[in-house]
N, C-alpha and C positions, 0 to 999 in steps of 0.2 A: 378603364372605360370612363369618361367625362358623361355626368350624366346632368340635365337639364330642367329643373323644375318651373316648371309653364308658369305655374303661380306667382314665381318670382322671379328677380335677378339673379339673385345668388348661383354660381359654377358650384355645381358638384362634382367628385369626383375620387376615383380609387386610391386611398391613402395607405403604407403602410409604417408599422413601428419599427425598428431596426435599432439593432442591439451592434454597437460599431467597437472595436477592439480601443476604447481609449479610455485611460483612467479617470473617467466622469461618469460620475451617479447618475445618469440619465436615461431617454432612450430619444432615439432621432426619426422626425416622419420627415416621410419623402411622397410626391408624386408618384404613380405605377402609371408609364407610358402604357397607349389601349394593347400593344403588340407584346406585354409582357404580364398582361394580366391574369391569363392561366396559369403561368409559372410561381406566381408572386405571392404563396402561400408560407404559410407558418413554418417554421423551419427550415425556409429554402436560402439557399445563401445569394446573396446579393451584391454588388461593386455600386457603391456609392460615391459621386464626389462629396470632398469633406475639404473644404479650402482649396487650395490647390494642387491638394492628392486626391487618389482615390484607392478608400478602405471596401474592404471586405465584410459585411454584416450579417448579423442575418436575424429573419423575418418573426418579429414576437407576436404578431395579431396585420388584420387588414380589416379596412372599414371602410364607408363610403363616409362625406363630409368635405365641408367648405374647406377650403386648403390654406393653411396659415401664411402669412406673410414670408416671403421670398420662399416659400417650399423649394427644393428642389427635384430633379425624374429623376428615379433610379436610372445607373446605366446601363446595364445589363441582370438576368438571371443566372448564374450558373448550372442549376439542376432543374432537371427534369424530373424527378422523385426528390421531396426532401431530403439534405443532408441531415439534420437534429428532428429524428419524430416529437411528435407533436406532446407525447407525453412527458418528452426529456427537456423539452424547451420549458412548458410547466415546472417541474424538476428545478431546473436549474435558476429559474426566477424566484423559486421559492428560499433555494439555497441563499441566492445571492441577497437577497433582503434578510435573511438569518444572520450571517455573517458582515453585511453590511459592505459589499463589496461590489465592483463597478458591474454592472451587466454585460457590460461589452467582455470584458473579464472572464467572465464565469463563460458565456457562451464559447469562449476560444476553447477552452477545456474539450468541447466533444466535436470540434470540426477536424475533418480530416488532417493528418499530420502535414502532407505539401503547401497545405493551404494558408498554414500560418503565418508566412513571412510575408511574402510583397505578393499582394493584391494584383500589380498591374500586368504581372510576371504570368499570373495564373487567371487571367478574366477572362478563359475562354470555357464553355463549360461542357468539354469533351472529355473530361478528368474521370468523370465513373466509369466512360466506354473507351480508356486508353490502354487497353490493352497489353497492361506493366505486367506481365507474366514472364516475362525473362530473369524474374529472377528465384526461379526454382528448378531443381535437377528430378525431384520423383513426378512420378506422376499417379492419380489417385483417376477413378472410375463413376462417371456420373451418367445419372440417367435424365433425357433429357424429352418430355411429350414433344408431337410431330402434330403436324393439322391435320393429321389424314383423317377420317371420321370413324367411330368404330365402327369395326367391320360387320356387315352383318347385324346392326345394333336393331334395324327396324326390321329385319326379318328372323329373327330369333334363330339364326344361321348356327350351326354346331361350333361354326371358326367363331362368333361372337365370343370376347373376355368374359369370365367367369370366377364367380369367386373369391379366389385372392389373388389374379391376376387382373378384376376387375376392382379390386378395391385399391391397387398398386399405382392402375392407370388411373383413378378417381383421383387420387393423393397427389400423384405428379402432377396431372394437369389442376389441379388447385393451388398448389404451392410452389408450382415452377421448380427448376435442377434439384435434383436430389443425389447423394452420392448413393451407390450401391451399396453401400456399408452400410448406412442410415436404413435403406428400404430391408434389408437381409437383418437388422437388428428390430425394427417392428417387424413383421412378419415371418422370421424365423429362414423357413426354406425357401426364400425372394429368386433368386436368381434363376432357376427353371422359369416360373414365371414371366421374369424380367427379358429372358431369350424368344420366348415365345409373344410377346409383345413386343420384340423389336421387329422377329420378323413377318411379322404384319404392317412393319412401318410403323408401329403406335406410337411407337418410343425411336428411339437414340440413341446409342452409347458412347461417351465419349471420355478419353485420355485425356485428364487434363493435368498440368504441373502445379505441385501440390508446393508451397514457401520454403523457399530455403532457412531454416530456421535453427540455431544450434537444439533447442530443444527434440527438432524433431531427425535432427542427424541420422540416427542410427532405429533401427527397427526397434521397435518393442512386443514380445508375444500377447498375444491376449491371456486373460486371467481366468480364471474359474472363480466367482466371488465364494469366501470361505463360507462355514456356517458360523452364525452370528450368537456372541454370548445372550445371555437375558436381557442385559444388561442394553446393548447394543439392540437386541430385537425392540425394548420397549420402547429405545427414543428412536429410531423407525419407523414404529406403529404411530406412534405419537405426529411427527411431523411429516408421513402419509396421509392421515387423516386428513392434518388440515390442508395439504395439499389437492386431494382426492374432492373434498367441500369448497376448497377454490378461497379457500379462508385468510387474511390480511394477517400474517400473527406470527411475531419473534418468540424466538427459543433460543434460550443459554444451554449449549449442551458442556457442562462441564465431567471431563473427564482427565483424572489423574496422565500423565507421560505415556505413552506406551497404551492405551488403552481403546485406541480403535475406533478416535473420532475420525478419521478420514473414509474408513468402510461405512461409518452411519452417513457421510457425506455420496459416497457413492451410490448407497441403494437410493437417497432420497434427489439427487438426481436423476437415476432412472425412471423414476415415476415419473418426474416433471417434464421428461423427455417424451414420454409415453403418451403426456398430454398434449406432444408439439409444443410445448412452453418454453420460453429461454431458459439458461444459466447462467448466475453471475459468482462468478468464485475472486474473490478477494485473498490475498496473500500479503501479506509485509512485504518481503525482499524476492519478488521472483529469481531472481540471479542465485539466490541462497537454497533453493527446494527443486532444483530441476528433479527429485524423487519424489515429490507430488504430483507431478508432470509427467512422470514417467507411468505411476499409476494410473491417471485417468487414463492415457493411451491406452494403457490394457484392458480396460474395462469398456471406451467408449470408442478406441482406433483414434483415427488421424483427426477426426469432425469436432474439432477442439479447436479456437484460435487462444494463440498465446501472445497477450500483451507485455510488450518487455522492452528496455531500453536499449537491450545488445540489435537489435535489427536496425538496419539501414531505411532512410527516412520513406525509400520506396519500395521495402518491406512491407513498414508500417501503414503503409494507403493502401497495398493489396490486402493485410490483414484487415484495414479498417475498412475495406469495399466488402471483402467476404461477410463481414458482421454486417454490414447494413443491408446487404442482399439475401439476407438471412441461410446463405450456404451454409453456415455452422451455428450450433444455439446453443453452445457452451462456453464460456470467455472466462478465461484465466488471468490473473495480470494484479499487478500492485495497484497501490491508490486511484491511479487515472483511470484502470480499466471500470470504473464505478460509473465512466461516462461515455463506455461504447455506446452505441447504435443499436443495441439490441432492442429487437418487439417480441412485444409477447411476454414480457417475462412471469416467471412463475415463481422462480427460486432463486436467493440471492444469499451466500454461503460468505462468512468473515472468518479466517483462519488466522487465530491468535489472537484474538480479537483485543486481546491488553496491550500490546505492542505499540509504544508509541509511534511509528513511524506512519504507521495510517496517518497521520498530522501532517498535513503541508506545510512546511515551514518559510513558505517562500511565495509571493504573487497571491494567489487567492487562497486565504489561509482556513481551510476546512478541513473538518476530519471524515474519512471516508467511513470509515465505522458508523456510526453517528447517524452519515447520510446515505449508505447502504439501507440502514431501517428505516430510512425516510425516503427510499425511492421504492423499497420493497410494499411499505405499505401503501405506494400511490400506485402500484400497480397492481394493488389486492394482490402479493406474493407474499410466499412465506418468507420469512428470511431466521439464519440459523447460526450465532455465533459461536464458535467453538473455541475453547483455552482448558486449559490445565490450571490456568491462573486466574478467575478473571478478575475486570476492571472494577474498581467497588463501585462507578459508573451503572457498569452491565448487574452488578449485584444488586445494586440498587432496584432498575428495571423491574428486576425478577420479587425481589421485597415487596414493590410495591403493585406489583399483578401487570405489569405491563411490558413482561417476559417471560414464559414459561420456563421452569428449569430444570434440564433431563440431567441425570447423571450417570457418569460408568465412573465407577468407585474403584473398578480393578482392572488391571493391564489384561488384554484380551488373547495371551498365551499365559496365563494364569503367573506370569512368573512373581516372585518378590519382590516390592519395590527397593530399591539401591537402604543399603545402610549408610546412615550417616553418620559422622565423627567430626568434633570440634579439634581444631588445634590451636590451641589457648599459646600466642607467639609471646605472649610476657613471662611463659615457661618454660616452652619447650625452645631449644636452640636450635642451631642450624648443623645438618648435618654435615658429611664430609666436604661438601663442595666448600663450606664455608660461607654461602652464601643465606642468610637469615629468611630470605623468602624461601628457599626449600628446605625446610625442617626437616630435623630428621626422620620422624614419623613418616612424613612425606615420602623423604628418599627411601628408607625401607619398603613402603610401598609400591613401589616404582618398579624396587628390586624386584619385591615377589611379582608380582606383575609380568615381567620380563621372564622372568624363571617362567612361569607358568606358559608363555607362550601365548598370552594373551595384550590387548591392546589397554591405552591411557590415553585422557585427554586433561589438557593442564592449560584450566582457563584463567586469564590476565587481561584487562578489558583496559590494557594500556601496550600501545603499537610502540615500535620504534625500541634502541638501546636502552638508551636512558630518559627519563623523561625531565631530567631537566642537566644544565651543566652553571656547576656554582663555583666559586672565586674563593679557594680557601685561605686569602689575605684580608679581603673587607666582607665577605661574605653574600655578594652579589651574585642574582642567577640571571643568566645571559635571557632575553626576553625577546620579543619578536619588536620590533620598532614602528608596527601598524597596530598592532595588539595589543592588550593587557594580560600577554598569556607568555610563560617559560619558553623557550627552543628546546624540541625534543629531538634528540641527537641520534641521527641511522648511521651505522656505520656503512652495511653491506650497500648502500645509495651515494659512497663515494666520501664517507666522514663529515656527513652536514648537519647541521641544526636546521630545524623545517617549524614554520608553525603548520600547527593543524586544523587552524579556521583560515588563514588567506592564503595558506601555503607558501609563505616566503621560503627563501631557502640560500644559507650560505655557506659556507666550508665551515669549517671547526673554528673556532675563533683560539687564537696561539698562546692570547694574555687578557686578562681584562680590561672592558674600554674604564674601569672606575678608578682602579686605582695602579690596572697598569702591570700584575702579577701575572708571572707565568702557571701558578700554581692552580691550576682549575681540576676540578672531580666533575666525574659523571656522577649521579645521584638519583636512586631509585633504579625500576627495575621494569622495565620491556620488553615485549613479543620479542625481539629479538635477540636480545641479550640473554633472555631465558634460554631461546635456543641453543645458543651458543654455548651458556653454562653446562645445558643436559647432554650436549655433544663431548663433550670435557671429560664429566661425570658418567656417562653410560656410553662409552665410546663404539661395544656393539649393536647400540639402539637406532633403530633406523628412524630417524627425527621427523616431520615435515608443519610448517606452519600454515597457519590461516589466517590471515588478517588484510586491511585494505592497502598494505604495502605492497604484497604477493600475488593475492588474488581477486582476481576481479573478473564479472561474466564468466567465459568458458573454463577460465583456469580453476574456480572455485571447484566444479563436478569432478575434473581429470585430481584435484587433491580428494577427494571424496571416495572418489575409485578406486585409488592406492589404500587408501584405508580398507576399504570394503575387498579390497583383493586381499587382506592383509600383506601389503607389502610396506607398510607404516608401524611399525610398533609404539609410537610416542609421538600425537597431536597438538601441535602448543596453538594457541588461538584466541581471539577478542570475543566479540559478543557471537562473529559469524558460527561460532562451535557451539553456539545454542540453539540453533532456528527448525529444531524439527528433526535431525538427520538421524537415520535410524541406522546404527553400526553396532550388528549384533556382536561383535568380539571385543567389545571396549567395557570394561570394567572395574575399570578404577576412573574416578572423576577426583580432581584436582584444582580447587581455586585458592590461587595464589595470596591474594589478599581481598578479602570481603568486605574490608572496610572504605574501599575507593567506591563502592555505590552507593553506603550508608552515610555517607559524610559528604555530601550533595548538599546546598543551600537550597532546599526544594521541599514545599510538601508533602512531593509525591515521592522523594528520595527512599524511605523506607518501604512502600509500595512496589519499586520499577527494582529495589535491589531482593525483596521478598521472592517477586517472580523471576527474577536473575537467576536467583541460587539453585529454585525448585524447576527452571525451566532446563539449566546446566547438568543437575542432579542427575535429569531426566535420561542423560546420552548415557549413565549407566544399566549394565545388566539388562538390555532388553531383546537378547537370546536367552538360549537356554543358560549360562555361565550365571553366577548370582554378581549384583557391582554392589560396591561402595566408594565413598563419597568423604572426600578429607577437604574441613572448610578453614582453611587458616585466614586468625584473626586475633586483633589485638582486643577486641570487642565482643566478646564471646556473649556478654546479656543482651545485645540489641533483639528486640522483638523480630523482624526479620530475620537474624538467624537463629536465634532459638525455637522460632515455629515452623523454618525451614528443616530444623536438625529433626521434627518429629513429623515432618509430610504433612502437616497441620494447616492444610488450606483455609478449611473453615474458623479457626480459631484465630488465623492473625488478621483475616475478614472482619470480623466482630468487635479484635480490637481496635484495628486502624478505624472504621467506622464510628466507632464510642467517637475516637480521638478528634474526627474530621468533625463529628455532629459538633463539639466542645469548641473548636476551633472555628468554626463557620465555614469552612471550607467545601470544594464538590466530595460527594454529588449531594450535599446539603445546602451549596447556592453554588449561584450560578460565577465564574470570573470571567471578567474582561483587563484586557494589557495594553495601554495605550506604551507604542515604542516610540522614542524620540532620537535622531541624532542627526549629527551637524559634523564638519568638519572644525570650527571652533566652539571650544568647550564653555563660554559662556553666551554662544547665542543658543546652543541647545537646551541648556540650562535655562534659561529667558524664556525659552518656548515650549517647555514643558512645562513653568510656571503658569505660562498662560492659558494651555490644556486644562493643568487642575482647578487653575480659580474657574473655566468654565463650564468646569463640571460638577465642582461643590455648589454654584450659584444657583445650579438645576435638580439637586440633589433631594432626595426625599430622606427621612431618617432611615428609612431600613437601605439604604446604600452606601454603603462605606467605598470612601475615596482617601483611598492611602498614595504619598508623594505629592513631589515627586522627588525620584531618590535614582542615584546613580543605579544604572544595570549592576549585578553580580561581573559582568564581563564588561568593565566599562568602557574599554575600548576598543573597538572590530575594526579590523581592515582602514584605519588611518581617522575613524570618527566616531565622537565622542557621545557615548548611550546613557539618558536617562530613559524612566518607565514611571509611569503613573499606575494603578493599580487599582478597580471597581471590582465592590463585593457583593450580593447580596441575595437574599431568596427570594423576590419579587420580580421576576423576568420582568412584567413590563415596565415596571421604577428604573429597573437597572436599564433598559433599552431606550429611556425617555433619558437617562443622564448619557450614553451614549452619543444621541443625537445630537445633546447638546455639544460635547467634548467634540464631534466629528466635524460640526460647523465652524467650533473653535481652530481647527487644525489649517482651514482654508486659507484663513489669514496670517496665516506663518511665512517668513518668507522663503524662497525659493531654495536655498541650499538646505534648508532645515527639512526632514525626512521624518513624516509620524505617519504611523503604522498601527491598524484598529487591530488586535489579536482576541476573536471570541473563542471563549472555553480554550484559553493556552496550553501545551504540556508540559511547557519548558517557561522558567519565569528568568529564563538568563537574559 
């Protein structure tokens, strides 16, 4: 609306800010035409010309005010209800000035999946009422109020609602659709109810098709929640309470493998549900836990949406409509799901919370972890991290009072945690196969194993035959010609060398290009080769692997299954044989070699391989059978495995902490990674120079600016990587040298590539 001050000349008029998908720091106002002014609110998505395109934005604030030179009208609204509530938009602003990343950026993160590509494709805004339900086969049962009036409501008529047939019809018509599951799980015996207010017309019942989803494939029965150890009752009471008080406040629930952080997850969903509150449940690898998935089904039915990558892109808008229409209020899903559409929330659950992969390593680089506790507490919700391991980040937290820390100390069927045993490989040799990575120890363990009729897993966090193939003339290993990295050679993919950061891929090479020898070795030892050896070796052993060559989405659960059917006796597998998976008949745990995660150029190296071991450990013994646990290694005093070999959580806590305080490292300051690269290796070098002198120039003494220095992996996909590197315990020193390095970065030229990395996990 153009509004007109009598007083003066000056046009006033309806302005908004819009957050536009382009990698500029900025935000852009526009005109709101008077026929769009209703619509033209905080969160609503928007079609802007922007040159001579027109982008997709959406709406950060609106104001009245003189309108700046060449303003332009928006061209249309798309929604009728905000697509990003109003609290998520907040959220996401605060994010993006944390991380220092474009706003238009951050805001794409929570718009609907269809919406993301071309603007001009999708500027009609019929999109929440298009009726994409074609693509699901069940169908689920919703209750839906009607206008009729109640009946009898002014004559205090016998037919008048009553009750809890009266509080049913209060509920729906306040909240709009409800499934019949949801009303029969608040009020118990619903459905009498529910029948007798439909026929009076109050209500509605309707069939609707429920996502076709792999997750939700197959039925799941409901549960009977068990009884809860002590253990389990008191971090329940604990984060109901503050649930119950509506209270803003993290809690580290640390509990050994096996001990029943997910039942403490379920009751304290229940309650927030109880509340009408959302859920937000964070997982690593959804693809990796479809049996955390499977549990909540049982406990809560179908009224769950599951965020995940395996769905089709108009999966993901029915899923992502359902969440903004608030039809479900519990939301599952990896990192992105951190940026559903949910209101309301009450409760916001991190499983694993150590797990580097909550780290976006790619476009806006945040960690969901992090910023789960910073959306939990902008919406006064509790939020609840759960690990076996945790982060000295999260331990931190709780050290310093700004995390509560519950603990379950014992596995919650009482059973023994796995025994451990060192295989010191500068002693012990290799057993029959010959092969030095299955020691004999090993191999007799295997045996008895197999005798006993029980199952193994034999983790190797290196995919592929061999992991590299070397020239036994001049002593050359064949490399990736984009990369700074070895070819690791697959056989069963046709006899190729592949890297494993750009994915080249070429047949076996016959001779070398150095000096022309046909005499080349495969060298070292892979997921697949392993296999192959134990097929050799235990020829009646039924084999199956896990890793990203094999399994990927659906294939991952049907390998899963076979184990849990036990029709698998011997699991070989990468990191995916860590993530959770509960297989009561597996017994023996097996790592190959322990020193490829302690021998990491990484701070965090002795940390991520600490929780490797105890997180690996964990897939023993947790039926009723007792496991143990054989960790070969050429390195048997590393502190990560020595406080692994005695389930010593708290002890290697304490000391990697001495070591970080000593070090200056997180979570004793804060790091920032400035990444550089180029396609020629001294213009990036040149302009990584000029990064650091712009950042020492702004520097205060407590910020240390180390570089700039070649990456550990100096060359990716055909361009050449340095990193500059800011240290310090003064967030705002360290944010004021930031700024200045980010200004520096502007006038870099165009083929040169520098990338802001706050709190990095990975210093490659």
């Amino acid at each position: 609306m153009a509004l007109f001050d009598a007083g003066s000349h000056a046009r006033m008029m309806l302005l908004v800010d819009v957050a536009l998908p382009v990698p500029l720091a900025r935000i852009f106002t526009y005109e709101v035409p008077s026929e769009l002014v209703a619509r033209a609110t905080t969160g609503a998505r928007v079609v802007c010309p922007f040159g001579t395109r027109r982008l997709i934005g959406v709406v950060l604030g609106a104001r009245e005010g003189e309108p700046p030179d060449g303003v332009k009208r928006l061209h249309s609204v798309l929604d009728t209800m905000p697509a990003v509530p109003a609290d998520l938009v907040l959220f996401l602003r605060d994010l993006a000035s944390y991380y220092m990343a474009p706003i238009g950026e951050v805001m794409r993160l929570a718009l609907p999946p269809l919406e993301k590509e071309d603007s001009r494709a999708l500027a009609e805004p019929t999109l929440f009422d298009s009726g994409m339900r074609g693509v699901a086969t069940r169908t689920v049962q919703w209750v839906v109020a009607t206008d009729a009036p109640d009946l009898g409501a002014n004559e205090g008529s016998a037919d008048a609602p009553r009750g809890q047939a009266a509080a049913i019809l209060a509920h729906v018509r306040a909240t709009g659709d409800v499934p019949t599951a949801r009303l029969a799980a608040l009020w118990g015996n619903a459905r009498p109810a529910i029948k007798k207010l439909a026929s009076h017309n109050l209500v509605r019942i309707e069939e609707r098709e429920a996502p076709r989803d792999p997750f939700f494939a197959n039925a799941v029965p409901r549960d009977t929640p068990p009884v809860l150890t002590d253990a389990q009752r008191a971090a329940v009471d604990a984060i109901d309470a503050a649930l119950v008080a509506r209270e803003a406040k993290t809690f580290l629930l640390h509990g050994v493998t096996g001990s029943g952080k997910t039942e403490v997850y379920l009751h304290a969903i229940a309650v927030a549900r109880a509340q009408e509150r959302g859920v937000l449940v964070l997982v690593p690898e959804i693809a990796l836990t479809p049996q955390l998935v499977a549990r909540f089904r049982a406990r809560f039915g179908d009224e769950v949406a599951v965020v995940h990558s395996g769905l089709t892109v108009k999966e993901r808008l029915v899923m992502w409509q359902r969440i903004h229409r608030a039809e479900v209020d519990v939301v599952i899903g990896a990192r992105s799901a951190l940026f559903a559409p949910l209101k309301n929330i009450g409760l916001v659950i991190v499983d694993e919370e150590h797990d580097s992969s909550f780290k976006q390593e790619e476009g806006v680089r945040y960690h969901a972890r992090d910023m789960a506790i910073f959306r939990a507490h902008r919406c006064g919700a509790v939020c609840v991290l759960g690990t076996a391991t945790p982060s000295l980040e999260t331990e931190h937290l709780a050290r310093t009072g700004k995390a509560t820390k519950l603990r379950l100390p014992g596995r919650a069927r009482t059973q023994a945690m796995p025994r451990v045993s060192i295989v010191d490989l500068r002693r012990i040799g290799p057993g029959p196969t010959g092969d030095k990575r299955i020691s004999l120890h090993l191999h007799r363990a295997i045996e008895d194993t197999l005798k006993a009729k029980e199952q193994a897993i034999l983790f190797l966090n290196r995919r592929g035959f061999a992991p590299s193939v070397q020239c036994q003339g001049c002593g050359v290993i064949a490399s990736c010609p984009s990369c700074s990295v070895a070819l690791t050679f697959h056989k069963r993919a046709g006899a190729v060398v592949r890297c494993h950061y750009c994915e080249y891929e070429r047949p076996m090479p016959t001779q070398c290009k150095a000096c022309g020898s046909a005499e080349l070795a495969l060298e070292g030892l892979g997921t697949e080769k392993l296999e192959e050896t134990l097929a050799k070796a235990f020829p009646e052993a039924r084999i199956a692997r896990l890793d990203r060559d094999v399994a990927t989405g659906k294939t991952v659960e049907k390998v899963l299954d076979r184990v849990r059917a036990r029709e698998v006796d011997i699991l070989v597998g990468t990191q995916m044989v860590t993530k959770g998976h509960d297989l009561p008949f597996v017994t023996l745990v097996g790592v190959i070699n322990a020193d490829a995660a302690t021998s990491i150029p990484d701070f965090r190296a002795a940390e991520r391989a600490f929780q490797l071991l105890v997180q690996v450990a964990g897939r023993a013994g947790r039926g009723d059978l007792a496991g143990r646990v054989l960790v070969q290694t050429y390195n048997p005093e590393h502190p990560a495995i020595t406080f692994a070999l005695r389930h010593d959580v708290p002890g290697f806590i304490e000391q990697e902490l001495a070591n970080r305080r000593e070090l200056g490292y997180p979570p004793y300051a804060r790091v920032a990674l400035i990444r550089i690269d180029a396609v020629d290796e001294n213009e990036a070098r040149d302009a990584a120079q000029r990064v650091a002198e712009a950042a020492r120039a702004a520097s205060a003494p407590s910020v240390a600016v180390l570089g700039p220095a070649p990456a550990p992996l100096a060359r990716l996909r055909n361009r050449f990587r340095f990193r500059v590197m800011l240290r310090s315990a003064d967030r705002a020193a360290l944010r004021r040298v930031l700024v200045a390095a980010d200004k520096a970065r502007a006038g870099l030229p165009r083929d040169v590539r520098c990338i802001l990395d706050i709190d990095p996990m990975q210093l490659l």
